[in-house]
Each structure stands twice: as structure tokens, then as C-alpha cells.
LUMBARO-476696 format. One record per atom (N, C-alpha, C): x, y, z; atom name. Coordinates in steps of 0.1 Angstrom, whole numbers, plus 5000, padded with zeros to 4 digits. Example, Ala and Ser with C-alpha at 12.3 -4.5 7.8 and 13.67 -1.06 7.14 Angstrom:
! LUMBARO-476696
PT   c1   c2   c3 atomo
PT 5132 4943 5078     N
PT 5123 4955 5078    CA
PT 5132 4967 5078     C
PT 5128 4978 5071     N
PT 5137 4989 5071    CA
PT 5129 5000 5079     C
//
This chain:
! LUMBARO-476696
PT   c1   c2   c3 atomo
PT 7759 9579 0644     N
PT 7744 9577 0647    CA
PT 7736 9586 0637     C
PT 7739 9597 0637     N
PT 7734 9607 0630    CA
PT 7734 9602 0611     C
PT 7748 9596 0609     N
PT 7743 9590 0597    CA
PT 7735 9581 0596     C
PT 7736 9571 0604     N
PT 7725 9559 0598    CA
PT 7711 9567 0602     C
PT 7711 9576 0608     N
PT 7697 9580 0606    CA
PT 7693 9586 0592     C
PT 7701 9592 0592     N
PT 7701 9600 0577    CA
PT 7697 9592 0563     C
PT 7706 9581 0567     N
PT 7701 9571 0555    CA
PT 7690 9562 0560     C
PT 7685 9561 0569     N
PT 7672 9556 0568    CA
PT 7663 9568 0566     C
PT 7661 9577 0569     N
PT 7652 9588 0561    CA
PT 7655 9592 0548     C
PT 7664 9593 0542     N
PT 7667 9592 0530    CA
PT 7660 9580 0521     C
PT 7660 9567 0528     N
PT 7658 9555 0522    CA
PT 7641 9555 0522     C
PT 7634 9560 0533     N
PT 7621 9565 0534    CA
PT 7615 9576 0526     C
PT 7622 9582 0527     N
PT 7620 9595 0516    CA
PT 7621 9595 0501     C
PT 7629 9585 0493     N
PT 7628 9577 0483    CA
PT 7618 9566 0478     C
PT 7614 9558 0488     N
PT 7603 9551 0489    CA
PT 7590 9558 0485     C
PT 7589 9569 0494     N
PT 7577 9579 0492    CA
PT 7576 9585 0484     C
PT 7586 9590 0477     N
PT 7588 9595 0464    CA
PT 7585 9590 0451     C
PT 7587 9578 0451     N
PT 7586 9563 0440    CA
PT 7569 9564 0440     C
PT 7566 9564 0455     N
PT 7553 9554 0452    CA
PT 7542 9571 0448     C
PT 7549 9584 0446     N
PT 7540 9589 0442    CA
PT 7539 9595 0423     C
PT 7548 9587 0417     N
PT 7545 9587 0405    CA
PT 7535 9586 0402     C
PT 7528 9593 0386     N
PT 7517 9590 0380    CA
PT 7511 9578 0380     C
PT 7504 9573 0376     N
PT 7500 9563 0373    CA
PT 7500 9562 0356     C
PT 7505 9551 0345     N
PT 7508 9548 0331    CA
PT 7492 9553 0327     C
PT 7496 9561 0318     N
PT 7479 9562 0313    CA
PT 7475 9548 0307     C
PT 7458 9540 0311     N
PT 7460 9532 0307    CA
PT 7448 9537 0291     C
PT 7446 9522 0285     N
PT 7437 9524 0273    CA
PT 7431 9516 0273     C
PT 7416 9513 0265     N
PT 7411 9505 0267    CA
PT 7410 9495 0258     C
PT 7405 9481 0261     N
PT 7413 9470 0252    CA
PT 7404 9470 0240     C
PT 7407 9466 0231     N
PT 7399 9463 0219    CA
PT 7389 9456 0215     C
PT 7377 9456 0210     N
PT 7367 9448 0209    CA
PT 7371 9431 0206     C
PT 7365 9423 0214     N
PT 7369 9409 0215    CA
PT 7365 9406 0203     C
PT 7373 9392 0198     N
PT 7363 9390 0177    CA
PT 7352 9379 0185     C
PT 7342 9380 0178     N
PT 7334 9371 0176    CA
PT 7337 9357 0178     C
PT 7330 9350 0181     N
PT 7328 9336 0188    CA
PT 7329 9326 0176     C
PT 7336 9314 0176     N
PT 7335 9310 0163    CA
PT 7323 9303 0162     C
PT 7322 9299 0151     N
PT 7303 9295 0143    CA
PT 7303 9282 0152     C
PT 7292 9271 0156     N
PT 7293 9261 0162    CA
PT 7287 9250 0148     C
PT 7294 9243 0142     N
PT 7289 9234 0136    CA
PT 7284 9219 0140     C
PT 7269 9216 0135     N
PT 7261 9207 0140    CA
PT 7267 9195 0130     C
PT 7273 9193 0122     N
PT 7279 9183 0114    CA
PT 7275 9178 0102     C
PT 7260 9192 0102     N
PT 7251 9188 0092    CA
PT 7251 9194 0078     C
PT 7264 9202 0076     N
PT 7274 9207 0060    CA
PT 7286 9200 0064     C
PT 7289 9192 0067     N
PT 7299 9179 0069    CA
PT 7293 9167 0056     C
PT 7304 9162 0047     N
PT 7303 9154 0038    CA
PT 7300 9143 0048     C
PT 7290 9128 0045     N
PT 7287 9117 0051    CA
PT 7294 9107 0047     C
PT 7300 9100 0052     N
PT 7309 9085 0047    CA
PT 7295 9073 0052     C
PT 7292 9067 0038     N
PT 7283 9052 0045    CA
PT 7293 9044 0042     C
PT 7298 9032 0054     N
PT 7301 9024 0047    CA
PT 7290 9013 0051     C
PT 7291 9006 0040     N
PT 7282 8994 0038    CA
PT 7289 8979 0039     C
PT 7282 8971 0052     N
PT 7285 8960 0053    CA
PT 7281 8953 0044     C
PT 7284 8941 0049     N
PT 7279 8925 0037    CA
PT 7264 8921 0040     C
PT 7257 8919 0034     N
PT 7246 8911 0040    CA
PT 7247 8899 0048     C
PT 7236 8906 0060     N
PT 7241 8898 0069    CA
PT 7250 8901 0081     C
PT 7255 8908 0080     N
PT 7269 8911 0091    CA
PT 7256 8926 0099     C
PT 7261 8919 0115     N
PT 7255 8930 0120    CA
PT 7265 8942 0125     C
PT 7263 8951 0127     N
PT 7270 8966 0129    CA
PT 7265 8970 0142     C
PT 7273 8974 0145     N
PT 7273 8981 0163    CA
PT 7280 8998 0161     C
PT 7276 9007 0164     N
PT 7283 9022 0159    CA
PT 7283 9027 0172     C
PT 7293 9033 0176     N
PT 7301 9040 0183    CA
PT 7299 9056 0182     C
PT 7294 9065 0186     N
PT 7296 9080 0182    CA
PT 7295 9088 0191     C
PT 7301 9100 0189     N
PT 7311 9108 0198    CA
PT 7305 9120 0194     C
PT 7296 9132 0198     N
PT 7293 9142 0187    CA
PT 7288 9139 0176     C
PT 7283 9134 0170     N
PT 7275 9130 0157    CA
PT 7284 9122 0145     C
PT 7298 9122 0152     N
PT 7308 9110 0144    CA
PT 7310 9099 0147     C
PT 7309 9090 0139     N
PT 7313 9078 0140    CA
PT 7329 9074 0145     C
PT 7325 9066 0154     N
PT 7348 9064 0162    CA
PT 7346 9057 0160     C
PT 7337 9046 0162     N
PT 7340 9028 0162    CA
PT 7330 9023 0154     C
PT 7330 9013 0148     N
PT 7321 9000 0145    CA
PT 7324 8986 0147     C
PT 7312 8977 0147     N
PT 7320 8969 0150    CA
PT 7313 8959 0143     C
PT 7316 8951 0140     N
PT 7311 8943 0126    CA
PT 7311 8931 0133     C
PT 7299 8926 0127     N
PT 7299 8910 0134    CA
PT 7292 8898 0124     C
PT 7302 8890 0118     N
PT 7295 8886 0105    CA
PT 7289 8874 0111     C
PT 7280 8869 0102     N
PT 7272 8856 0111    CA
PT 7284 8843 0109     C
PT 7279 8841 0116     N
PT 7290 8825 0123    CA
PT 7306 8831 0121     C
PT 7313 8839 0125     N
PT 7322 8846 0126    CA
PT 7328 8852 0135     C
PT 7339 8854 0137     N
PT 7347 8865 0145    CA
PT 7344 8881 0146     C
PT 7341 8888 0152     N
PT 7337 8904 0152    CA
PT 7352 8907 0149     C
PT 7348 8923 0140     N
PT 7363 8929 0140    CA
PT 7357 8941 0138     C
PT 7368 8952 0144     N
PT 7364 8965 0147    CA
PT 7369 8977 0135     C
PT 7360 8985 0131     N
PT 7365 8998 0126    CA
PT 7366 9008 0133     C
PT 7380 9014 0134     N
PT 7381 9028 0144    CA
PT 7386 9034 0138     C
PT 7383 9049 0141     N
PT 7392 9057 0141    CA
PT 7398 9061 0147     C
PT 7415 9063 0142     N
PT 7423 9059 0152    CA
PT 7425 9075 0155     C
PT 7428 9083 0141     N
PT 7434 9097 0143    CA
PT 7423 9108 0143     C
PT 7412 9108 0143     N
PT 7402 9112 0142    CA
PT 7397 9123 0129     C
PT 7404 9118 0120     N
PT 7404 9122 0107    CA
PT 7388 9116 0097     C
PT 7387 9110 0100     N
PT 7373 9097 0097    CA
PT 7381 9087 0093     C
PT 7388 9086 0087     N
PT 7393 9073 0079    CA
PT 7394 9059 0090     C
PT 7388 9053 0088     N
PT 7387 9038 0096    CA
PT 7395 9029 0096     C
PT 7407 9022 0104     N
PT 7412 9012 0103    CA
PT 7407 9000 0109     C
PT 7408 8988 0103     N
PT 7408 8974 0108    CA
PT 7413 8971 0117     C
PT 7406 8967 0130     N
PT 7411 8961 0144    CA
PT 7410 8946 0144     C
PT 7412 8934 0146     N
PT 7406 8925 0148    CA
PT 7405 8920 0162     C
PT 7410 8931 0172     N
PT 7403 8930 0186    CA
PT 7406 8942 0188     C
PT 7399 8945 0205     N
PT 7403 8960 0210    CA
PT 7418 8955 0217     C
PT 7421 8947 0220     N
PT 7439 8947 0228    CA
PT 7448 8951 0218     C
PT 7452 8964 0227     N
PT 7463 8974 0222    CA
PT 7477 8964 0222     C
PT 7476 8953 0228     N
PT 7491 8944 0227    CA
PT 7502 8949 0239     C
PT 7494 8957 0248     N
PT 7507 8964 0258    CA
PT 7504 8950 0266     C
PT 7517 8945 0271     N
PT 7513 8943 0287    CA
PT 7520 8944 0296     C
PT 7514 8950 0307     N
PT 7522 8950 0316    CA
PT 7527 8944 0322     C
PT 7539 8941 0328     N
PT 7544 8935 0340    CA
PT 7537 8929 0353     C
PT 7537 8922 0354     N
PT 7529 8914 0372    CA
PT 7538 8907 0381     C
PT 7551 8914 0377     N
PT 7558 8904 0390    CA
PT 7560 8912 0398     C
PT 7566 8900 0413     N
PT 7562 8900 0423    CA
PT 7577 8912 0429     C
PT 7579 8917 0430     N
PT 7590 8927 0434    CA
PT 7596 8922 0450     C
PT 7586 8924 0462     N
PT 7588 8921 0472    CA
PT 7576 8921 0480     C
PT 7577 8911 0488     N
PT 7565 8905 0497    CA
PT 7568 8905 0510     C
PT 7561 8913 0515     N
PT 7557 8911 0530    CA
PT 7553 8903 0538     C
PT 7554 8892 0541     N
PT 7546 8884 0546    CA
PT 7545 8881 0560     C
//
């Protein structure tokens, strides 16, 4: 008996001992950098592209960039310019269907 008491005061006594170490000297953190510049788009080179005469334009813009256009020549089919990677460079869509489709069958029915 006398031992396990021993080792629980022992085990208490080490506990107490632990928790009265120093505390790590701390330091203080270093000045945060500066915020980056916010650009309005307006020292940004401008890309025009120029339709056909005649074709009407529909423009899409996200922040002051153009993502989409969409071109609609008279008596004609619309086809779209996007950007796909957001680089500016425009590729030719001749619809918005991405060509996925999904599945619609019937798995199982409750009826």
C-alpha cells in the first residue's frame, strides 16, 4: 500500500514540477510586407478584335476582361469566342455544349 501511494505522489509531484518550468522566451513577429498593388486593368495591353460588317457581338466580362463573345453574323449561325484558360487568347466554340452526356437510365423503379 505504502508503495502505490508513493508512486502516486511521486507521479503528482512530477506533474507539478513540469508544469512549473519557465515559460520559452517569446519574440515578436516581424513586420507583415505590404499588401499587393490592386490593378484596375488600365496598364493592361487591350486586344480589339474586330468583327465583319454586320455581325453582331454580345461580350461577356468578368472584372474588366472579356471571357466570352458571341458573334452573330446576319442570316447565320452564332458562334462563340471564349476564353478557355484565362490567358486572353480566344478560342472558337460553335456552340456552348461541352459534348458530356450524361447517362438517364432507369437503374430501378419503385412502383
Amino acid at each position: 500500500m505504502r508503495r502505490v501511494l508513493f508512486l502516486a505522489l511521486s507521479v503528482a509531484a512530477a506533474g507539478a514540477l513540469a508544469q512549473q518550468q519557465l515559460p520559452p522566451k517569446l519574440e515578436p513577429l516581424p513586420e507583415a510586407p505590404p499588401p499587393p498593388l490592386i490593378r484596375d486593368g488600365a496598364d493592361e495591353p487591350r486586344v480589339r478584335i474586330t468583327p465583319q460588317e454586320g455581325d453582331r457581338v454580345e461580350e461577356v466580362r468578368d472584372g474588366g476582361r472579356v471571357v466570352m463573345l458571341k458573334v452573330t453574323p446576319p442570316g447565320g449561325i452564332s458562334y462563340y469566342l471564349m476564353d478557355l484558360t484565362g490567358n486572353g487568347n480566344l478560342t472558337r466554340r460553335d456552340s456552348l455544349d461541352p459534348g458530356l452526356r450524361v447517362p438517364l437510365w432507369t437503374i430501378k423503379s419503385f412502383d
